[in-house]
MIFIDREN-143918 format. One record per residue (C-alpha): x, y, z. Coordinates in Angstrom, 1 decimal, padded with zeros to 4 digits. Example, Ala and Ser with C-alpha at 12.3 -4.5 7.8 and 13.67 -1.06 7.14 Angstrom:
# residues 2
012.3|-004.5|007.8
013.7|-001.1|007.1
//
This chain:
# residues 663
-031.4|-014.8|006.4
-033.8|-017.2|007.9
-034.5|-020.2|006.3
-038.2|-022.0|004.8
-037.3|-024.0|007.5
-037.1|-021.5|010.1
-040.1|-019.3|009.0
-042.2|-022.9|009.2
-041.2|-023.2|012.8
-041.5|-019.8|014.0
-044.9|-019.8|012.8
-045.7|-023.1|014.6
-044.6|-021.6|017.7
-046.2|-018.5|017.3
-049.6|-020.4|016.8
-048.4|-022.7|020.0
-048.4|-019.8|021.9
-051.4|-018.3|020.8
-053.2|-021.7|021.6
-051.5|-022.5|025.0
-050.1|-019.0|026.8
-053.1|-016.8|025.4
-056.1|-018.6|024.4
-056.0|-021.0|027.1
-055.9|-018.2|029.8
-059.0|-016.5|028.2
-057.8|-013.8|025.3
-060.3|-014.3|022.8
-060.5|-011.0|020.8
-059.5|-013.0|017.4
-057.7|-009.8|015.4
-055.8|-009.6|018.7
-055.0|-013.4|018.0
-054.6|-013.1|014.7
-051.7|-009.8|015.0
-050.2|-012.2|017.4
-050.4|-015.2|015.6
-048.6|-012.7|012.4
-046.2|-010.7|014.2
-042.7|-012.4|014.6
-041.6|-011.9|018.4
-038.1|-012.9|017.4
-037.7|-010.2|015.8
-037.9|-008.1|018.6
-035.8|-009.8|021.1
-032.0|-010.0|020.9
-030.3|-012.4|018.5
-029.4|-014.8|021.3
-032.2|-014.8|022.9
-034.8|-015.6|020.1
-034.9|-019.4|021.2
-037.2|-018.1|024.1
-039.1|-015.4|022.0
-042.8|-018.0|022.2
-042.0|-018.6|026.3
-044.0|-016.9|028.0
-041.7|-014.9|030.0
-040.6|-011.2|029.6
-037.1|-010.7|027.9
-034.1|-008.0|028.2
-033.8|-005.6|025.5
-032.0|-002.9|025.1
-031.5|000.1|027.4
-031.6|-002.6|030.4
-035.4|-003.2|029.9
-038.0|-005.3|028.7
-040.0|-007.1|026.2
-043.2|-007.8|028.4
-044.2|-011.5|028.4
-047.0|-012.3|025.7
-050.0|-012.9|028.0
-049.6|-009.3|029.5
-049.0|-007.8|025.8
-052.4|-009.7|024.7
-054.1|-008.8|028.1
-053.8|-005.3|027.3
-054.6|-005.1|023.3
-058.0|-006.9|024.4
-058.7|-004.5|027.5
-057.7|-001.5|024.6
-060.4|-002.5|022.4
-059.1|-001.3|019.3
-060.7|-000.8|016.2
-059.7|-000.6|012.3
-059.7|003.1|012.6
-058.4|004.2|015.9
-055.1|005.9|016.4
-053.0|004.8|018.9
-050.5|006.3|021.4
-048.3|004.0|023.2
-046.2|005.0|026.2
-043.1|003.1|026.3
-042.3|001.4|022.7
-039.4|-001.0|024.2
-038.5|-003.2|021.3
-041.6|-002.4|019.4
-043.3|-005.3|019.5
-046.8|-004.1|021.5
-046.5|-001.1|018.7
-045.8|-003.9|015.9
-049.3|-005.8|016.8
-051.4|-002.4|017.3
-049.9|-001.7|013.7
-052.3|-004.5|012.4
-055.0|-003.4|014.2
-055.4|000.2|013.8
-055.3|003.0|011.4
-052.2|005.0|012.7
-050.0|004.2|015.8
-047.7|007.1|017.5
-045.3|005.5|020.0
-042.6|007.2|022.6
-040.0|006.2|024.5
-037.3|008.0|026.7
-034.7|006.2|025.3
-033.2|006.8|022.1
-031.6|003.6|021.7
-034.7|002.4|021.9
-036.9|004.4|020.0
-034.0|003.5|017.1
-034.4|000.3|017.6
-037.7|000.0|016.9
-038.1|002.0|013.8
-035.2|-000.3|012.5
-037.3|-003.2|013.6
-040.3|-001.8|012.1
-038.9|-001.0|008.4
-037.6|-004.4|008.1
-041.4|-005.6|008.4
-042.9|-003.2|006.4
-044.5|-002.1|008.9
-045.4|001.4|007.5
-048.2|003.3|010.1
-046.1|003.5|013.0
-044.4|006.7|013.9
-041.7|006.2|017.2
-040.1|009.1|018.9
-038.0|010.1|021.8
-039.3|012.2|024.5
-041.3|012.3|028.1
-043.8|009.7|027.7
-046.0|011.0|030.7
-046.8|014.6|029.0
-048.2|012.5|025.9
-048.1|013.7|022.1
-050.3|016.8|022.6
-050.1|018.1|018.8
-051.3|014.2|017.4
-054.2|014.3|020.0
-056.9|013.3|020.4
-055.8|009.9|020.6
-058.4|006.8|020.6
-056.3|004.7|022.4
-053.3|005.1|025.1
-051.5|002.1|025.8
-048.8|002.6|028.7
-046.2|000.0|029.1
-044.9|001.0|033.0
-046.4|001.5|036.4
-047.2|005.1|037.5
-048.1|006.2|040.8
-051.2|007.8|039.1
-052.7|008.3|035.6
-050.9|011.0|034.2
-053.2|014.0|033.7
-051.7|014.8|030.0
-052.7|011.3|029.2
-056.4|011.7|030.5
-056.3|015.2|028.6
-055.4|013.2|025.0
-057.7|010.7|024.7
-060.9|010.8|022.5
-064.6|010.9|024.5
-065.3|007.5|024.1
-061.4|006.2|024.2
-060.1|003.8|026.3
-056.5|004.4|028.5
-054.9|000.9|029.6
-051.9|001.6|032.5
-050.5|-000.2|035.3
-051.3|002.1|038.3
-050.0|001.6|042.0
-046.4|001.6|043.7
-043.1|000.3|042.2
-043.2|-003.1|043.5
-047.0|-003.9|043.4
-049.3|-002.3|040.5
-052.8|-003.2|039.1
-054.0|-002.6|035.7
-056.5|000.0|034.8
-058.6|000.8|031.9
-059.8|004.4|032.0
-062.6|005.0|029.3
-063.6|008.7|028.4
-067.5|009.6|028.7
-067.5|013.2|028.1
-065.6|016.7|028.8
-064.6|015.7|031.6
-066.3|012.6|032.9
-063.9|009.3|033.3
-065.0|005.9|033.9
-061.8|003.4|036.2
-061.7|-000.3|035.6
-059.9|-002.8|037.8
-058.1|-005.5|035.5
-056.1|-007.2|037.9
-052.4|-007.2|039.9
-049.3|-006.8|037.2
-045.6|-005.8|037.7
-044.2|-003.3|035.2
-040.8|-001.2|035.1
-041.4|002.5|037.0
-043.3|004.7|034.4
-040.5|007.7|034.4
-041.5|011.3|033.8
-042.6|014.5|034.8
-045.8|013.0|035.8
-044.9|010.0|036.8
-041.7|008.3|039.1
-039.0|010.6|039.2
-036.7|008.2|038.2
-034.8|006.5|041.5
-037.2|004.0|041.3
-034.8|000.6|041.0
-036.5|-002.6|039.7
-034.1|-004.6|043.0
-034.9|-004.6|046.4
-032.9|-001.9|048.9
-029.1|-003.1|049.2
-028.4|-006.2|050.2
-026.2|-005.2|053.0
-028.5|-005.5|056.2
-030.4|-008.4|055.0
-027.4|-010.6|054.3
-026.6|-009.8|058.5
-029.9|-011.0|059.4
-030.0|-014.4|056.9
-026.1|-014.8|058.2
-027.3|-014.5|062.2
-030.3|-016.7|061.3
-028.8|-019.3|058.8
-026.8|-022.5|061.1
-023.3|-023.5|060.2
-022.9|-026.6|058.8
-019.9|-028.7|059.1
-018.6|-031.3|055.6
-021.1|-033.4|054.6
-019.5|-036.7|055.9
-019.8|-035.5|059.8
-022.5|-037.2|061.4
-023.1|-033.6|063.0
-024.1|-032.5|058.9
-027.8|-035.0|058.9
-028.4|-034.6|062.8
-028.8|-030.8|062.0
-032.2|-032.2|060.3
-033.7|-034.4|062.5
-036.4|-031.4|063.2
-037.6|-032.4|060.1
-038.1|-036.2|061.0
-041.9|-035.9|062.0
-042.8|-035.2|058.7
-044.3|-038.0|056.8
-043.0|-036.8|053.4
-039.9|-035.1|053.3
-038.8|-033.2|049.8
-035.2|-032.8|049.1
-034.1|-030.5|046.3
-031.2|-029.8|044.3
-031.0|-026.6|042.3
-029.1|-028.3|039.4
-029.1|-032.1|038.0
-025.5|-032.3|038.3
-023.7|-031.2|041.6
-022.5|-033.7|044.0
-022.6|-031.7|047.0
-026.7|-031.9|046.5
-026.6|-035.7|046.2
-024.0|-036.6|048.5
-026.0|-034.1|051.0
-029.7|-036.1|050.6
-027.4|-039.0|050.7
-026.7|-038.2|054.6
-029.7|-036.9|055.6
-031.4|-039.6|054.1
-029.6|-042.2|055.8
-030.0|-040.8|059.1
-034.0|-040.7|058.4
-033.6|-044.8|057.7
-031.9|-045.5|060.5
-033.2|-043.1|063.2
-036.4|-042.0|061.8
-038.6|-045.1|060.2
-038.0|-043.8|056.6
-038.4|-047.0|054.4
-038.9|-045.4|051.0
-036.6|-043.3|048.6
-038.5|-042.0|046.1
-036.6|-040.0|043.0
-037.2|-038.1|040.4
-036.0|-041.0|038.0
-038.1|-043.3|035.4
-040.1|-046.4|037.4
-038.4|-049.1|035.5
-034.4|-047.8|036.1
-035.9|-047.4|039.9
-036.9|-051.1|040.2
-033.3|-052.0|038.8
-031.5|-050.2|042.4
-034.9|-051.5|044.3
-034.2|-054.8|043.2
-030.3|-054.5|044.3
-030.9|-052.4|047.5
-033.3|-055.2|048.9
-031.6|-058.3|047.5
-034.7|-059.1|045.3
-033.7|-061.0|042.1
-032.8|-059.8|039.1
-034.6|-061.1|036.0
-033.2|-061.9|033.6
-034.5|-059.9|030.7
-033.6|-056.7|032.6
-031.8|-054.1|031.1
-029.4|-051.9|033.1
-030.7|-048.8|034.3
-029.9|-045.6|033.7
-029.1|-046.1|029.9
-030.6|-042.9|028.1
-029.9|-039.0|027.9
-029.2|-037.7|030.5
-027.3|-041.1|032.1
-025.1|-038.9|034.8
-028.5|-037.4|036.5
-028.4|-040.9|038.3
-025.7|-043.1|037.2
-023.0|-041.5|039.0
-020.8|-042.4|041.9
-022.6|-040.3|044.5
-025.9|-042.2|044.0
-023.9|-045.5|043.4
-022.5|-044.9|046.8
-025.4|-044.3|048.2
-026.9|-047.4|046.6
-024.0|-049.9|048.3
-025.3|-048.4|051.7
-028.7|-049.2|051.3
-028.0|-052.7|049.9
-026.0|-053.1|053.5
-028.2|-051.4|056.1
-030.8|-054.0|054.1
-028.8|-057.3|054.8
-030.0|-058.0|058.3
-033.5|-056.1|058.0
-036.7|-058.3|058.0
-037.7|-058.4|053.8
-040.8|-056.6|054.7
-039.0|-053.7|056.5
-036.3|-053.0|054.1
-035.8|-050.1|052.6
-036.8|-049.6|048.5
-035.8|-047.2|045.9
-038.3|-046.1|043.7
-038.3|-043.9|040.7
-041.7|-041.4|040.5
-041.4|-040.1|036.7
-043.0|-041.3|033.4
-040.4|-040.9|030.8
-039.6|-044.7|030.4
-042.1|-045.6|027.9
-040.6|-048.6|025.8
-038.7|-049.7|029.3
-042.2|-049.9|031.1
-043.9|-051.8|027.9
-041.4|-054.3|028.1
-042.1|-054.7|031.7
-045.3|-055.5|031.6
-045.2|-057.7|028.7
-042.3|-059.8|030.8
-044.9|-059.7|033.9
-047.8|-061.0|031.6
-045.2|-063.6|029.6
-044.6|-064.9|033.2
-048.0|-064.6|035.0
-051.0|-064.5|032.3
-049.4|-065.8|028.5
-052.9|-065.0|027.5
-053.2|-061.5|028.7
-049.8|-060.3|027.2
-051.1|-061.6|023.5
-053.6|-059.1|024.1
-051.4|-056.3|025.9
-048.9|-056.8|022.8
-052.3|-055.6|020.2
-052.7|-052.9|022.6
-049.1|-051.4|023.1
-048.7|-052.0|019.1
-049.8|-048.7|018.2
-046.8|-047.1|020.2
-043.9|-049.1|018.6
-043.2|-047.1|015.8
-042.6|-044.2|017.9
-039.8|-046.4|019.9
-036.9|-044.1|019.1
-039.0|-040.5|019.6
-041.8|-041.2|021.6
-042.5|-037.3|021.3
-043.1|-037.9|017.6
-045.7|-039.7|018.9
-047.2|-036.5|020.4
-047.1|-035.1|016.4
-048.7|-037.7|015.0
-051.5|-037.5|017.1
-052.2|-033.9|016.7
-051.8|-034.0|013.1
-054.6|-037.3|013.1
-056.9|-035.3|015.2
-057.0|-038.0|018.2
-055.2|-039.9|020.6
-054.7|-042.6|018.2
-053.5|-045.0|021.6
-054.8|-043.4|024.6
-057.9|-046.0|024.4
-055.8|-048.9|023.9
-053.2|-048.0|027.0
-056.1|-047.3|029.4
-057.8|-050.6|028.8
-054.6|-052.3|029.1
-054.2|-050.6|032.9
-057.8|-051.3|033.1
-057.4|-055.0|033.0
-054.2|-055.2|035.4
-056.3|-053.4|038.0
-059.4|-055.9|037.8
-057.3|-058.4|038.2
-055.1|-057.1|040.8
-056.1|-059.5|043.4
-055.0|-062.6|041.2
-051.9|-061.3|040.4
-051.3|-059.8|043.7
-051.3|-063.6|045.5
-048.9|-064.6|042.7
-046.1|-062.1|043.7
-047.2|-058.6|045.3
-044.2|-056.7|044.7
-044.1|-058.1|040.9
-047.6|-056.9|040.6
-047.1|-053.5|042.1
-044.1|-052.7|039.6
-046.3|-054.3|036.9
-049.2|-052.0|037.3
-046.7|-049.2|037.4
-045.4|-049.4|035.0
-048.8|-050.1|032.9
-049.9|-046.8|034.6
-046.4|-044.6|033.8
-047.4|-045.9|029.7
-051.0|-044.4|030.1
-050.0|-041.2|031.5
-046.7|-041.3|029.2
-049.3|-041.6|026.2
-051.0|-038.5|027.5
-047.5|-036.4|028.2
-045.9|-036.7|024.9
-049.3|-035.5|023.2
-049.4|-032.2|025.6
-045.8|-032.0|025.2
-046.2|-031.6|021.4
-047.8|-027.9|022.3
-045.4|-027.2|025.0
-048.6|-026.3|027.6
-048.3|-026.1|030.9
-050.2|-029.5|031.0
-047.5|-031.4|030.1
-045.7|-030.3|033.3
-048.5|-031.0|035.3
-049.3|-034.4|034.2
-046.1|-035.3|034.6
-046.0|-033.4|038.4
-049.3|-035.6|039.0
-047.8|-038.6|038.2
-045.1|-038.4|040.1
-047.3|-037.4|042.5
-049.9|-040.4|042.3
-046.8|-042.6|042.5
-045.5|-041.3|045.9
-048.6|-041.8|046.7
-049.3|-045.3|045.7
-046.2|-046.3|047.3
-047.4|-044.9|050.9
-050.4|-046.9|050.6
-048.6|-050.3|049.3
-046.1|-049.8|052.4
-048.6|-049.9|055.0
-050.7|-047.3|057.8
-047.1|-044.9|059.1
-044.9|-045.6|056.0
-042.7|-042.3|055.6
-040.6|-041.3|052.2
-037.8|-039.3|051.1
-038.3|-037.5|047.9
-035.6|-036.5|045.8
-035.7|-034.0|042.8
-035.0|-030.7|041.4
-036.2|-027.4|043.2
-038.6|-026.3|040.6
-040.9|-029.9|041.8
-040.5|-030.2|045.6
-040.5|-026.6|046.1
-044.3|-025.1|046.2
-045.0|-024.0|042.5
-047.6|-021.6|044.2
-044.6|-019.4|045.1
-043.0|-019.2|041.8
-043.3|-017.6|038.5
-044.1|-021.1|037.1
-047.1|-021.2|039.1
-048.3|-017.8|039.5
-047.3|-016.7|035.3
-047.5|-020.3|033.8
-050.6|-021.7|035.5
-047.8|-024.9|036.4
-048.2|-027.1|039.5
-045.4|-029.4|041.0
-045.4|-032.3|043.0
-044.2|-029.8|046.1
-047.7|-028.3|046.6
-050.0|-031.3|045.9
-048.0|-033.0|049.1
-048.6|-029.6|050.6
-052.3|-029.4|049.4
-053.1|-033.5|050.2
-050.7|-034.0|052.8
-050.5|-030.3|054.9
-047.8|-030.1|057.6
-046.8|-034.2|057.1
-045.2|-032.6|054.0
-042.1|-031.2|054.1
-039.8|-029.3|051.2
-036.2|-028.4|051.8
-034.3|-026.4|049.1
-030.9|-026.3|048.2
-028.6|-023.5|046.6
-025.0|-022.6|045.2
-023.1|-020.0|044.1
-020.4|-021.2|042.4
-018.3|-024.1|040.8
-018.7|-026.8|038.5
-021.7|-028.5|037.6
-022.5|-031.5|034.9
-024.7|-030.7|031.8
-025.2|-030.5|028.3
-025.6|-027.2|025.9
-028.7|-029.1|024.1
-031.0|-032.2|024.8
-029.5|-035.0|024.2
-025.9|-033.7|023.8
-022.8|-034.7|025.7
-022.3|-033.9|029.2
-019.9|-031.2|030.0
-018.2|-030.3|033.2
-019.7|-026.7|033.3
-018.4|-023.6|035.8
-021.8|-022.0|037.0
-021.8|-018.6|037.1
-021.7|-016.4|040.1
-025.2|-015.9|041.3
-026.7|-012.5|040.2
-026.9|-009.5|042.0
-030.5|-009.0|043.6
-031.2|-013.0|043.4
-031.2|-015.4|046.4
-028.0|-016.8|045.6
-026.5|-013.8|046.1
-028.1|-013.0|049.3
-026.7|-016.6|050.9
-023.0|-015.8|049.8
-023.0|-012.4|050.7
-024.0|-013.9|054.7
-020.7|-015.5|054.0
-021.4|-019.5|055.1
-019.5|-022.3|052.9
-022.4|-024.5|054.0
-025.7|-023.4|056.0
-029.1|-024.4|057.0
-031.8|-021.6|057.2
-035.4|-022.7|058.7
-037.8|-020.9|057.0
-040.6|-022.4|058.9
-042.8|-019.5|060.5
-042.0|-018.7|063.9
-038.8|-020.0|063.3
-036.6|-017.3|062.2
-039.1|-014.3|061.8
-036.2|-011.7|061.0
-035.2|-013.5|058.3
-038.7|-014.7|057.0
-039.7|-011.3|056.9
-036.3|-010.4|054.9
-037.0|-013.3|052.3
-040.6|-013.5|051.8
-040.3|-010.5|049.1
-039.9|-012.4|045.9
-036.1|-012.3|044.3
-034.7|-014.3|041.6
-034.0|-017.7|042.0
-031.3|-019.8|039.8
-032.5|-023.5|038.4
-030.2|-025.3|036.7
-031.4|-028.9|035.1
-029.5|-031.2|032.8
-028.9|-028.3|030.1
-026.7|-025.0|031.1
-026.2|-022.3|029.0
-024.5|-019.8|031.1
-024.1|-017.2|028.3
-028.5|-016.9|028.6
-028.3|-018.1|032.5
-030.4|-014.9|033.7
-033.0|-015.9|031.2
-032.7|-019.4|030.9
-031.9|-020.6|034.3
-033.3|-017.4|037.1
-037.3|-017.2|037.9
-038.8|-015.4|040.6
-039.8|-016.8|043.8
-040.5|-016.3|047.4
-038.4|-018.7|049.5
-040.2|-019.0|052.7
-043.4|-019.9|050.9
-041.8|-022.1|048.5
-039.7|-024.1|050.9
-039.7|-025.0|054.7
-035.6|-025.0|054.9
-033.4|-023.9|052.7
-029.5|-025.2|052.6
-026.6|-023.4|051.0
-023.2|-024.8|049.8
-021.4|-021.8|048.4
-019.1|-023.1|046.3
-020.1|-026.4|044.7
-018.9|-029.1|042.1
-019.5|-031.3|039.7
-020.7|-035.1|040.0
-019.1|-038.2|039.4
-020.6|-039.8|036.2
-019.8|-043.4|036.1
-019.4|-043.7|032.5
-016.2|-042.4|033.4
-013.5|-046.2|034.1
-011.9|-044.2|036.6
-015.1|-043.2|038.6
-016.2|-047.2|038.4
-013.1|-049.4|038.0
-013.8|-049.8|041.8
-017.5|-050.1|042.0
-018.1|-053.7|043.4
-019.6|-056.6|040.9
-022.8|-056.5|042.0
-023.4|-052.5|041.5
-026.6|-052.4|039.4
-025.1|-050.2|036.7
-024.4|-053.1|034.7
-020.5|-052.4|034.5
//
């Protein structure tokens, strides 16, 4: 039995999702808001599942199908245009939960569905809410519910190759009929509205992707939601993918130099926690340092835990307030032997390097909040006594919220404001105007300064999106990492190159991914694509199998995890069917057009961050995508394992002295 606790929260993310997944993408029929602000969508998803009931995502069920994601369900009441008295057939009940919300806004609702399991289901789900005007049985949805016709409304939850004519036949002079209409892999929604006998007037609402609708008058049922097997195209990526030998050949990062001439070149990882992705970047990006004129190493880390390795890499003091980095969840993303390694190389190749052409290590994200205060009070202490009395007034308004900075995202919604946003601004306001006093004190002091001033402004501004879980907060977080690579470019000079490194859901094109095309999310990937065109570069990486590090929940331990084998009909499984331990595939066009063509339809791709649950993987951690439009290369390691975290003595008892970790 749920909890006061639990009903609280469901309702706060059912009114979070009305706001952010159907309001903000223009649904504004309020009794559709209102059924969907009432109607619990846990309810109608798997137990295990119902932490992802308010994503906006679709969901298995039962049967091997569907709940559809929560825009398309609101898309469709709204196109419907239902009223207090219509009755309703749906076409497809699924869990119930389309039928659930036309339950609150109609008289009557008749629903079918060709499974039984399913139809069962849902009249379960449907006594358990009191929901009392809905009548579900089993049958061929495509010849309709002739002896309950007419019907006012016809709501049909899969694609058919046409409108079925029963369907057309049923529905009221002056009803409307919303279907996805088109072929099995590419539909668009209709709305058919009945202006006499025999008159019918078509509506075009846009491209969607449903399951096949099966009947008599629609699919005969061999429609399969996967492409053809996977047979020939695993021969053509296998012919058109290059062996790789072990990462510590030289042979491994000369394979790459094609990609030298880029300006910006975007390494992935697919998870947060394999070392063959690390150690992998590690070579390449050594060889783009010494061969290539690469002098910046820009990672998906905080700004302030990046200055600590800059600082070590390019023998630059340490102060003496400075904390070591890499201190809070999750500590093995960067504090781990591979990057440690990595870190000891850098700091050599450095030694005997002019100061002004070494090498730096920079962190792009904006999660450091308190780290990058303190910074740029310790700047001010040193450089302007006067101006850090007045940044400490200013920053004040964010110290309570030390320990949670997202409560700080609460606290302002529930005030009605940005209670700090003024106060942060100004603060980077001032730093700038007096950028060109600082500057002559200590440039490089200055530029990690104003950094970090900027990562608190935009910081301020994530954890108050974050509160609603919007897209925003991913992309003002994508934008500032963004800004930052950028910045760095310019404060390095006319012909300054960077390596980026960070997970496959930022460098790789959001454009081509669910997250862009369902979510309305943009990545750091395709604003270098967008600003910088061909000078950007993105290069994705995949696994099978193995081990990986992560935690079950945010902020738990880390475990040593075995990933899953990839999933049939996903990428992953397409790469170790070709049968390479390690390969590099250009997906560049003209490159490898056999293959292009073979990957360009979108599959399922697996991202794994610093959480893996592997009992929810395929909804948790798969998304479509289309590779060749998401990446420009794409490198496989089938079998794959864990990194070294250096919390562990035995990783670091041998980690020289000077190692910036702190240990």
């Amino acid at each position: 039995m749920a909890t006061a606790i639990e009903v609280v929260d469901s309702a706060d993310r059912r009114r979070a999702m009305v706001a952010d997944q159907i309001i903000a993408r223009g649904i504004l029929d309020s009794r559709v808001l209102g059924a969907m602000r009432e109607v619990p969508r846990e309810a109608f998803v798997p137990a295990e599942l119902a932490e992802f009931a308010y994503e906006d995502r679709p969901l298995p069920i039962e049967a091997g199908q569907t709940i559809s994601q929560p825009y398309i369900v609101a898309l469709m009441l709204e196109a419907a245009r239902i009223g207090p008295d219509d009755r309703i057939l749906e076409i497809g009940v699924g869990s119930g939960y389309a039928a659930a919300l036309m339950s609150r806004l109609a008289r009557r609702v008749h629903a079918i569905d060709r499974h039984a399991q399913l139809a069962d289901s849902a009249r379960t789900r449907m006594a358990a809410l009191g929901y009392d005007n809905i009548v579900i049985r089993t049958g061929d949805g495509t010849r309709g519910w002739p002896e309950n016709a007419p019907f006012d409304v016809i709501l049909v939850a899969a694609g058919g190759p046409l409108v079925p004519q029963p369907l057309l036949d049923q529905l009221a002079v002056g009803g409307r009929l919303v279907i996805p209409v088109g072929s099995a892999d590419q539909q668009q929604l209709v709305r058919v509205t009945r202006s006499g006998d025999t008159a019918f007037e078509t509506e075009d609402l846009g491209p969607v992707h449903f399951v096949p609708l099966i009947g008599e008058h629609g699919w005969t049922g061999g429609i399969r939601d996967l492409p053809a097997g996977d047979a020939a195209p695993a021969d053509i990526v296998a012919a058109a993918s290059e062996p790789l030998p072990a990462i510590d050949d030289p042979a491994f990062a000369e394979a790459f130099d094609r990609f030298a001439g880029a300006r910006i070149l975007l390494l992935g990882e697919a998870s947060h926690g394999t070392s063959e992705f690390y150690r992998a970047r590690a070579a390449i990006t050594r060889r783009l340092i010494e061969r290539h004129g690469f002098t910046i190493v820009a990672v998906e880390a905080d700004w302030p835990d990046g200055a600590a390795i800059d600082r070590y890499v390019r023998h630059r003091p340490r102060p003496a307030s400075a904390e070591p980095p890499f201190q809070r969840f999750p500590t093995w993303m960067w504090r781990n032997r591979e990057v440690a390694t990595f870190a000891d190389w850098l700091r050599d190749h450095n030694r005997d390097c002019p100061a002004e052409a070494r090498a730096g290590f920079f962190g792009l994200d904006l999660y450091s909040l308190h780290a990058s205060i303190r910074a740029v009070l310790a700047y001010l202490d040193r450089v302007d006594p006067e101006a850090a009395l007045i940044a400490r007034e200013r920053y004040a308004c964010l110290g309570p919220f030390g320990a949670d900075p997202a409560s700080y995202g609460r606290m302002a919604v529930s005030e009605g404001y940005a209670r700090c946003e003024q106060a942060v601004v100004e603060q980077l306001r001032h730093l700038l105007e007096k950028a060109r006093d600082y500057r002559a004190a200590d440039g490089e002091d200055f530029l990690d300064a104003a950094q970090n001033a900027r990562l608190i402004a935009n910081a301020e501004a994530y954890y108050r999106a974050t509160y609603y879980g919007a897209a925003e907060s991913w992309n003002l977080r994508d934008r500032h990492m963004f800004e930052t690579l950028g910045l760095l470019l310019d404060a390095r000079g006319e012909g300054a190159k960077a390596v980026v490194w960070a997970h496959n859901s930022h460098i790789g094109d959001a454009r081509a991914t669910e997250m862009g095309q369902s979510r309305g999310e943009l990545n750091i990937g395709q604003l270098c694509r967008e600003h910088y065109g061909h000078e950007a570069c993105a290069i994705g990486f995949g696994t099978h199998g193995g081990t990986v590090a992560a935690a079950t929940d945010w902020g738990g331990a880390m475990e040593i995890k075995r990933v899953n084998p990839s999933r049939p009909g996903s990428y992953e499984a397409l790469f170790h069917a070709s049968g390479h331990a390690r390969a590099l595939l250009d997906l560049r066009e003209g490159e490898r057009p056999d293959a292009r063509a073979i990957l360009m339809e979108p599959r399922l791709e697996r991202f794994i961050g610093v959480i893996y649950r592997p009992d929810t993987e395929r909804w948790s951690h798969y998304a479509s995508a289309s590779l060749p439009e998401q990446f420009d290369a794409w490198v496989w390691f089938d079998e794959s394992s864990a990194v070294a975290p250096i919390g562990d003595a035995r990783v670091a008892e041998d980690l020289p002295d000077t190692c910036p970790f702190g240990l």
